[in-house]
VOBA-1610 file (N, C-alpha, C; in pm, whole numbers, padded with zeros to 5 digits, always signed):
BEGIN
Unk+00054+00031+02954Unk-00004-00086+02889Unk-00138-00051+02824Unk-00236+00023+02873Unk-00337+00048+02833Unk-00334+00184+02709Unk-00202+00205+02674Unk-00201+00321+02575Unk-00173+00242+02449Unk-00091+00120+02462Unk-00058+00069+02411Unk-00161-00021+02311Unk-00231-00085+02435Unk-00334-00155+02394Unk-00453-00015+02308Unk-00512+00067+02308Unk-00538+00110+02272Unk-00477+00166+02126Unk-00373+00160+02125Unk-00344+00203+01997Unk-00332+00041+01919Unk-00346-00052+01942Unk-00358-00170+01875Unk-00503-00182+01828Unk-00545-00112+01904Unk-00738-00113+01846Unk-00765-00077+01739Unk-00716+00070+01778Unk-00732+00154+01617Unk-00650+00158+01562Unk-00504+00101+01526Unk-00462+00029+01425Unk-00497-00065+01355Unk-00489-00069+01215Unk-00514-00158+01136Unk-00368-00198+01007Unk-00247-00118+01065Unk-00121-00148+00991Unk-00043-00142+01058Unk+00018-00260+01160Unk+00078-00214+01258Unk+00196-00340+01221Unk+00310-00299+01234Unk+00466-00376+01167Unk+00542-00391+01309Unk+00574-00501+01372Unk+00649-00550+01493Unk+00800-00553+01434Unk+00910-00479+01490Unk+01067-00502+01432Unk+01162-00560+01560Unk+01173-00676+01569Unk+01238-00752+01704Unk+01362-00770+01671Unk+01430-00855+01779Unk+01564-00914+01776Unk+01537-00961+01886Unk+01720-01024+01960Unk+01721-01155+02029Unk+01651-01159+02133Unk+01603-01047+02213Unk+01552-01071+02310Unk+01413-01139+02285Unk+01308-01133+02180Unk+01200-01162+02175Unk+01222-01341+02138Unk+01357-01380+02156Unk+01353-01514+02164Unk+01410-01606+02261Unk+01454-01517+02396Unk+01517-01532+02510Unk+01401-01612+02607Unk+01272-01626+02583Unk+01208-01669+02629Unk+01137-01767+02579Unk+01239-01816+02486Unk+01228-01951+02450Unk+01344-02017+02456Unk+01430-01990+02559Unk+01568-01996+02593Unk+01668-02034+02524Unk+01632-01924+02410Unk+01762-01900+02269Unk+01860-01789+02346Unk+01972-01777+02429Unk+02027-01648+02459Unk+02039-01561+02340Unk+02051-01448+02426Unk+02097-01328+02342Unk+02252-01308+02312Unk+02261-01182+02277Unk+02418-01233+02224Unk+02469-01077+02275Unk+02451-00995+02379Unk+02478-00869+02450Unk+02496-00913+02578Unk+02378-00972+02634Unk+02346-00942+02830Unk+02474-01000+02872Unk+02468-01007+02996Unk+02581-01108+03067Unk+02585-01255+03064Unk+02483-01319+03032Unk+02478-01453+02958Unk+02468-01483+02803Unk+02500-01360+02747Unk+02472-01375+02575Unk+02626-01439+02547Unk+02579-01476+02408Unk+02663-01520+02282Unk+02791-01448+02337Unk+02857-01335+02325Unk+02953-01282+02317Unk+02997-01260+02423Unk+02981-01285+02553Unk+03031-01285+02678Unk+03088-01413+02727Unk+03088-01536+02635Unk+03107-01637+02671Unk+03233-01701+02616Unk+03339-01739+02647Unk+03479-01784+02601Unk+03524-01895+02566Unk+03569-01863+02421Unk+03603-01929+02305Unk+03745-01893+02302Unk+03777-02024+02185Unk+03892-01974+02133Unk+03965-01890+02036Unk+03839-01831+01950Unk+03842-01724+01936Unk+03748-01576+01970Unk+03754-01515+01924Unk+03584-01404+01944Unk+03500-01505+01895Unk+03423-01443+01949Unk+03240-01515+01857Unk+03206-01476+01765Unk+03248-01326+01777Unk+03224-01243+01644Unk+03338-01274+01477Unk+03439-01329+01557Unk+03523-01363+01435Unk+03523-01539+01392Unk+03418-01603+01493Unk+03412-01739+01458Unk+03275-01745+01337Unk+03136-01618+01366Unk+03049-01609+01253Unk+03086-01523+01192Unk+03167-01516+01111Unk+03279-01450+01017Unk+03251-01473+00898Unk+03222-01445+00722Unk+03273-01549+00604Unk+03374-01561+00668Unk+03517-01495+00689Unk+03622-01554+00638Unk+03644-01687+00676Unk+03577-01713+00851Unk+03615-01822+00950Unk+03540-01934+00883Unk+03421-01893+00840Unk+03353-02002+00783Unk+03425-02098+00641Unk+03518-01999+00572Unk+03608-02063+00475Unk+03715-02114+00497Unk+03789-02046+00577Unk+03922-02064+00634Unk+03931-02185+00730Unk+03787-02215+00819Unk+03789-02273+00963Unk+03641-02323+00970Unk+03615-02450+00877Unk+03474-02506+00876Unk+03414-02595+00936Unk+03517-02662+00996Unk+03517-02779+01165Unk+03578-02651+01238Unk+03586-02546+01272Unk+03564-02529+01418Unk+03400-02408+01408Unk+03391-02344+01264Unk+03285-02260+01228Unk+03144-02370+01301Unk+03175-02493+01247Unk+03009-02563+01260Unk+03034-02623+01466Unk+03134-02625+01450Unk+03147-02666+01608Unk+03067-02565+01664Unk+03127-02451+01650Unk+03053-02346+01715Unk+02916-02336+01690Unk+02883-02340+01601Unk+02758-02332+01515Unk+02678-02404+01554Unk+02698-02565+01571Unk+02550-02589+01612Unk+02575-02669+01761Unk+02677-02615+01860Unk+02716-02584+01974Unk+02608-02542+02045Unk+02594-02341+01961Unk+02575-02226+02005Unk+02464-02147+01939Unk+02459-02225+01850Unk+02337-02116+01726Unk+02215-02175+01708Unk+02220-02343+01692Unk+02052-02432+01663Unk+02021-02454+01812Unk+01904-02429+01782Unk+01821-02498+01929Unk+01685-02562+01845Unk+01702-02658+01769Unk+01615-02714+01711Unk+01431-02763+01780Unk+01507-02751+01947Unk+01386-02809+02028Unk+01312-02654+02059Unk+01336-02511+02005Unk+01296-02431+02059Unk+01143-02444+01992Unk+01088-02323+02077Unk+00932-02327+02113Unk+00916-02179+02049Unk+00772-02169+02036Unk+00703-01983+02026Unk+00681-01939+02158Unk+00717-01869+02208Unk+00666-01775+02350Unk+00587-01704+02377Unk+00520-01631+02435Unk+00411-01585+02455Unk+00418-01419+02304Unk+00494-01395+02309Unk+00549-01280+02204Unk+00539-01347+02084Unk+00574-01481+02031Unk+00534-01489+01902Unk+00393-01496+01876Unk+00327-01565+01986Unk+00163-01625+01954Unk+00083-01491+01995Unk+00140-01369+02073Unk+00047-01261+02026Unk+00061-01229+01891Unk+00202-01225+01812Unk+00204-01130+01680Unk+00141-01231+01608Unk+00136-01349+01583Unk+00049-01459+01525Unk-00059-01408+01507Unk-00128-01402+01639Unk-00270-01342+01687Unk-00302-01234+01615Unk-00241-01096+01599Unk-00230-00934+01559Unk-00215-00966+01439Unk-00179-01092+01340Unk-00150-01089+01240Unk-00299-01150+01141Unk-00359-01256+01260Unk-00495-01358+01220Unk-00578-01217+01202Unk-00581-01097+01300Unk-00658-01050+01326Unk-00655-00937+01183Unk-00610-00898+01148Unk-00554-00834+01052Unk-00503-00699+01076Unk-00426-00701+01206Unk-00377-00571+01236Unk-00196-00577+01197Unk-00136-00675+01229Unk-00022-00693+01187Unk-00005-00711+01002Unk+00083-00646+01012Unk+00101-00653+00824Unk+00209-00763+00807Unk+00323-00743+00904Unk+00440-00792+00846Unk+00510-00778+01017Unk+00618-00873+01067Unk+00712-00911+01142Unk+00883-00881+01041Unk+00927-00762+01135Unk+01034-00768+01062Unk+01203-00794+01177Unk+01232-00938+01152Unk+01295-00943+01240Unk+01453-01006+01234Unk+01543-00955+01297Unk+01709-01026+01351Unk+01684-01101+01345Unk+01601-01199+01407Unk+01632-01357+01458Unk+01685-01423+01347Unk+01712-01554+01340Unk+01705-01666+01244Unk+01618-01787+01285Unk+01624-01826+01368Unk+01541-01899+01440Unk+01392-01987+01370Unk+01332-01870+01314Unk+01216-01930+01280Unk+01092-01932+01351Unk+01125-01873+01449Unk+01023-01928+01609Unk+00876-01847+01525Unk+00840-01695+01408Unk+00781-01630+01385Unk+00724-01751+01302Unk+00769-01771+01230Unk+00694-01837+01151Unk+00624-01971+01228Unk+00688-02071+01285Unk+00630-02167+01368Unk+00528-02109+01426Unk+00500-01982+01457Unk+00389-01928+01564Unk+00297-01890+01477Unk+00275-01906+01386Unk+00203-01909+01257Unk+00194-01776+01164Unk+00310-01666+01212Unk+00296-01517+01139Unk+00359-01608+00916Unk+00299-01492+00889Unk+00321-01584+00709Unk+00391-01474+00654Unk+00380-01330+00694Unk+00468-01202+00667Unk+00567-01161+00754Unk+00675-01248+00707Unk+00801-01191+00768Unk+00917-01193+00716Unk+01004-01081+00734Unk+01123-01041+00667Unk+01245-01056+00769Unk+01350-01177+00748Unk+01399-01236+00809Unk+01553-01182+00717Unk+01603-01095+00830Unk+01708-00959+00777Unk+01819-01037+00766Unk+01858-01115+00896Unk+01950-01209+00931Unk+01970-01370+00903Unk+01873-01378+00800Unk+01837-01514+00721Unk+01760-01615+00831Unk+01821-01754+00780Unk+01755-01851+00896Unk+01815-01966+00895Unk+01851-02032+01019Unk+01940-02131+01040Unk+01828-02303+00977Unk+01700-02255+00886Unk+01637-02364+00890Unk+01614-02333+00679Unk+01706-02318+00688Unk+01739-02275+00523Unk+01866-02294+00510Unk+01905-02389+00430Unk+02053-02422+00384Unk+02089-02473+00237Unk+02184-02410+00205Unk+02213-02492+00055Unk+02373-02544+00091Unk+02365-02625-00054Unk+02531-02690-00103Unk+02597-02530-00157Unk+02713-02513-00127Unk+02808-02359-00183Unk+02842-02431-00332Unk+02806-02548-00400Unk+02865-02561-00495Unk+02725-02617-00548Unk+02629-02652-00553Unk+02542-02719-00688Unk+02434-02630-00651Unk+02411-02564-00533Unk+02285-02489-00501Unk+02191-02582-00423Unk+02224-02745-00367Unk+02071-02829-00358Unk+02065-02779-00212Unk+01935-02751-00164Unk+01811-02687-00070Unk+01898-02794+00014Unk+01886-02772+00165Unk+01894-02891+00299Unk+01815-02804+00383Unk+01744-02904+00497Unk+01700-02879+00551Unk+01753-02881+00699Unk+01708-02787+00819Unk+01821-02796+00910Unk+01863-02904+00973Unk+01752-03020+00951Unk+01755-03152+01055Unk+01825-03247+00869Unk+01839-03216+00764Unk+01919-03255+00703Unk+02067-03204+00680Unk+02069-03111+00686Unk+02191-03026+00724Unk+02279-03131+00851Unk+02246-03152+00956Unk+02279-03211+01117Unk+02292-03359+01064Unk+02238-03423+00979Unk+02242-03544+00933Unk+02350-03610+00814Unk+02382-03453+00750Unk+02484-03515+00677Unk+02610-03429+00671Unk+02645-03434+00836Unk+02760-03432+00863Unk+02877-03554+00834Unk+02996-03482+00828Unk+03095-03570+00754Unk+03189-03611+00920Unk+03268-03657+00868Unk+03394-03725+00988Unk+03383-03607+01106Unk+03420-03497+01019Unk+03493-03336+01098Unk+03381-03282+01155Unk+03231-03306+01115Unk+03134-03256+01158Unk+03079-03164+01069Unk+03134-03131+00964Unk+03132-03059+00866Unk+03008-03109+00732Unk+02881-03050+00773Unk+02799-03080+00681Unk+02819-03058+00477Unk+02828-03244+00417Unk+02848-03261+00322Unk+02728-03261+00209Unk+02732-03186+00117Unk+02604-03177+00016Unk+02638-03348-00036Unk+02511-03421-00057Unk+02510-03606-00075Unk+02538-03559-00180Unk+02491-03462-00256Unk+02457-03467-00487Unk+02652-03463-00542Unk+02707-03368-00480Unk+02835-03346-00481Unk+02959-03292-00388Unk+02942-03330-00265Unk+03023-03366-00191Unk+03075-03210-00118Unk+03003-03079-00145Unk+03074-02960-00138Unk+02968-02900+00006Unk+03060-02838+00071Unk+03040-02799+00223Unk+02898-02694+00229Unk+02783-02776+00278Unk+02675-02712+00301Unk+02700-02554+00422Unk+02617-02447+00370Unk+02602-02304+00390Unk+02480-02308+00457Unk+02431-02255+00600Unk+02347-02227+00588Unk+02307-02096+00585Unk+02170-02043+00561Unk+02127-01954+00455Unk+02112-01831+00613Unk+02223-01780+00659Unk+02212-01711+00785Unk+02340-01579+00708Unk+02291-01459+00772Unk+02417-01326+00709Unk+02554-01319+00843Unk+02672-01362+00772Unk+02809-01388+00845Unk+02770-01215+00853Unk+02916-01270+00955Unk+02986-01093+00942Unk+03074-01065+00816Unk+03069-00978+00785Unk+03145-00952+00658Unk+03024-01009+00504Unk+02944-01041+00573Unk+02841-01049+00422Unk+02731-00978+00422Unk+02670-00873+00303Unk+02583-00802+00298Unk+02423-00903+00343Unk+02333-00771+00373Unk+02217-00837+00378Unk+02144-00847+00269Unk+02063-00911+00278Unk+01997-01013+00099Unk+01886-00854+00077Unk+01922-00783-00031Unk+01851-00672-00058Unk+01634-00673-00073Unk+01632-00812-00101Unk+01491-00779-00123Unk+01416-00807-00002Unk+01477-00873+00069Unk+01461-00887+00239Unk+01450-00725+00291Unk+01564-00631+00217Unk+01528-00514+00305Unk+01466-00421+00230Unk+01421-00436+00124Unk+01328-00332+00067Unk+01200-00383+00090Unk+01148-00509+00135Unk+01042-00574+00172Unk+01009-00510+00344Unk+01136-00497+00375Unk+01123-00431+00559Unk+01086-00305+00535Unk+01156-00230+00442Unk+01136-00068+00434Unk+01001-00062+00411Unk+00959-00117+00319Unk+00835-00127+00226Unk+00727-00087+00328Unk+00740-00193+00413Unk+00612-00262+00535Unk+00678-00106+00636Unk+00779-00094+00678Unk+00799-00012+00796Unk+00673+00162+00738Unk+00728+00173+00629Unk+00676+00287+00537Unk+00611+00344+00540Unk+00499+00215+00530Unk+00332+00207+00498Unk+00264+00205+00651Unk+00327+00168+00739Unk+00266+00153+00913Unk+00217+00282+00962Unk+00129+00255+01044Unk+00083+00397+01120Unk+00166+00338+01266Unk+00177+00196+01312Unk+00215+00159+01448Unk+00318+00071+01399Unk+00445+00132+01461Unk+00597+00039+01495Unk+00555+00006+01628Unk+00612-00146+01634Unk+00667-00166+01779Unk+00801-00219+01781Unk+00819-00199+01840Unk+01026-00235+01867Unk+00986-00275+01959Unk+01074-00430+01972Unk+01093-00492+02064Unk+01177-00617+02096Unk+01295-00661+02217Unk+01378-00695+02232Unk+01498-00678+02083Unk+01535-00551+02111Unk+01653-00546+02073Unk+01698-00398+02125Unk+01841-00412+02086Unk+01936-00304+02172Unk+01938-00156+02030Unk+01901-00214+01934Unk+01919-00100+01818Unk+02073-00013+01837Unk+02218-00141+01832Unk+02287-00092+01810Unk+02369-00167+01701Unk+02280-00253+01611Unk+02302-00347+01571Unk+02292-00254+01392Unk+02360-00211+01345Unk+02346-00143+01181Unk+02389-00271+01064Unk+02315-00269+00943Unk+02183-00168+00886Unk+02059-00164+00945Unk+02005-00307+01046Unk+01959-00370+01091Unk+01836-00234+01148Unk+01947-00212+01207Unk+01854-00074+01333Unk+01814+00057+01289Unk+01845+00072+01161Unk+01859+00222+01055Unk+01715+00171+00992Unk+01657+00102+01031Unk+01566+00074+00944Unk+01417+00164+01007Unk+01450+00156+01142Unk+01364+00215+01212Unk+01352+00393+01183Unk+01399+00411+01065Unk+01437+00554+01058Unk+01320+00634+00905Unk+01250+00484+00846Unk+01201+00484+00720Unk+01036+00523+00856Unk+01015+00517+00940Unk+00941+00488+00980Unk+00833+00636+01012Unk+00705+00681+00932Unk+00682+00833+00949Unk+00484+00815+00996Unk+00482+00735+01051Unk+00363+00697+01104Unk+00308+00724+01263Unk+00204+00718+01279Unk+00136+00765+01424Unk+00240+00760+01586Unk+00265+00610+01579Unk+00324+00608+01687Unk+00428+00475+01734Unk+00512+00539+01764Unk+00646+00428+01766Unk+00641+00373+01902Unk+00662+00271+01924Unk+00672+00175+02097Unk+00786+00081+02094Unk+00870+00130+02183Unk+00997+00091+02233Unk+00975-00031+02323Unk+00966-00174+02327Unk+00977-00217+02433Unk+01072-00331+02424Unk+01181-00260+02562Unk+01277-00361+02594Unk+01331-00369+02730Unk+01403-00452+02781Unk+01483-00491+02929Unk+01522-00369+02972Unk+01601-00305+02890Unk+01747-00215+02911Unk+01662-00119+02765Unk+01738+00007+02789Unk+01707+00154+02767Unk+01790+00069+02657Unk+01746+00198+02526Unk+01818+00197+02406Unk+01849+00335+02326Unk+01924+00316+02266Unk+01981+00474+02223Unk+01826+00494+02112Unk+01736+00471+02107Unk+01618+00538+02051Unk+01486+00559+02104Unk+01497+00569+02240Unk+01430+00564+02351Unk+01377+00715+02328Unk+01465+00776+02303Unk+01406+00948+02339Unk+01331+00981+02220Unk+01327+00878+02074Unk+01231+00952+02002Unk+01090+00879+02014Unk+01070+00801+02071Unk+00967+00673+02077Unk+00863+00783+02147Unk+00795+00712+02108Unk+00606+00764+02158Unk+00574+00673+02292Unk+00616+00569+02286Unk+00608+00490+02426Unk+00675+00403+02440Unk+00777+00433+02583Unk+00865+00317+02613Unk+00832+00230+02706Unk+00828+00097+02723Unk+00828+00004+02833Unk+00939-00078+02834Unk+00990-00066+02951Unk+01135-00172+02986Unk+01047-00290+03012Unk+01060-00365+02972Unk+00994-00539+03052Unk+00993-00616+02948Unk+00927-00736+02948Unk+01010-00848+02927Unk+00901-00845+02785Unk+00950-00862+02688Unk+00844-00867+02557Unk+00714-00946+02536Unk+00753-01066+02600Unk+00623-01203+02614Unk+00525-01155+02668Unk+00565-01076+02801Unk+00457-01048+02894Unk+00364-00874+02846Unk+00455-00842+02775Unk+00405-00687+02748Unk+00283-00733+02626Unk+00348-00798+02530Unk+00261-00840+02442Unk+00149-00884+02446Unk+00141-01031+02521Unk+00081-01080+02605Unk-00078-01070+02617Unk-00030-00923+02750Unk-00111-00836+02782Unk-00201-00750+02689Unk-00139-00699+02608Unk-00156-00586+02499Unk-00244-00660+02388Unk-00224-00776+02365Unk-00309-00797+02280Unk-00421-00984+02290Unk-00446-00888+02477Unk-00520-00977+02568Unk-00736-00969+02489Unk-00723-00861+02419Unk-00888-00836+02406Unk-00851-00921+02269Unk-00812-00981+02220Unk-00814-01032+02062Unk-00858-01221+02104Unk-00921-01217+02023Unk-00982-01445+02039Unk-00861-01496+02000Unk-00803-01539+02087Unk-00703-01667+02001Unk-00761-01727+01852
//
């Protein structure tokens, strides 16, 4: 902890790259552990219910699932967003580059972030383009549950990457960009087995890389410092000498 914290000192370009775990403690599950997303039984995979195809083919059972399993509209920032907030006021954080969709980064007041996996609080109509918002999205659901665009009647999208759909390119030349330019990565809550997502960590040719997660990850052995533990609390700690 104290190597850590020290290298947050004398950093002054330091880029945080998360996933689900850094939102597990705002009790969004993850979608790996033994209580995640994909351990849990459906009637179909999980992985083939956030599908395009399922989403075209199957749009009352896609949103069933969907805002079942995916919105947690009442979620909160955790102790992990309001440090990178903090690292960000302070001007050591450049940029948050993260999996989630959630939003929780931005609510915690970070303003640089590259959101790989879109965001469940961004939605359009698939046919006129009009903007919804997620608590308008939930409001203009139809009979089936199936959110209807009011302007012309065509099945609202929200602005999140299915399986089977590329990621939005300026989202990831904006991640490369920021990873690039860093002297300090931190990785944290995610498994980095998640591609293109996790290849990103590879643009990365700066001072010193920090691994911190629950469970070991297949990039553990090139990291400069690993800590298994819980992200809120590592953070937390680490960037305990900074003024709210």
């Amino acid at each position: 902890m104290s190597t850590l914290q020290d290298w947050i000192k004398e950093s002054d370009n330091i880029v945080f790259f998360g996933g689900a775990g850094v939102s597990t403690e705002s009790n969004i599950p993850d979608f790996r552990s033994d209580n995640g997303l994909y351990k849990k039984k459906y009637r179909y995979p999980a992985e083939r219910m956030i599908s395009h195809s399922f989403f075209i083919q199957n749009p009352q059972e896609f949103y069933e699932f969907y805002f079942n399993q995916m919105i947690y509209p009442d979620a909160i920032p955790n102790k992990a967003h309001k440090a990178l907030a903090k690292l960000e006021k302070a001007g050591k954080l450049k940029a948050v580059v993260t999996q989630n969709i959630d939003g929780l980064h931005q609510k915690a007041g970070n303003q640089v972030v590259y959101e790989l996996h879109g965001s469940v609080l961004r939605n359009n109509c698939t046919r006129c383009r009009k903007f919804f918002s997620l608590e308008d999205t939930i409001n203009n659901r139809d009979a089936q549950g199936i959110p209807r665009c009011d302007n012309c009647g065509s099945i609202i999208k929200p602005d999140v990457v299915l399986y089977e759909e590329g990621l939005d390119e300026g989202t990831i030349y904006g991640a490369i960009d920021a990873i690039e330019k860093a002297d300090l990565l931190i990785v944290g809550g995610t498994s980095l087995i998640v591609y293109p997502a996790a290849g990103l960590i590879n643009y990365f040719h700066g001072k010193h890389l920090v691994l911190i997660n629950r469970d070991s990850t297949p990039m553990d052995g090139r990291a400069d410092l690993v800590i298994h533990d819980t992200i809120g609390q590592v953070m937390e700690e680490a960037t305990a000498f900074l003024e709210d």
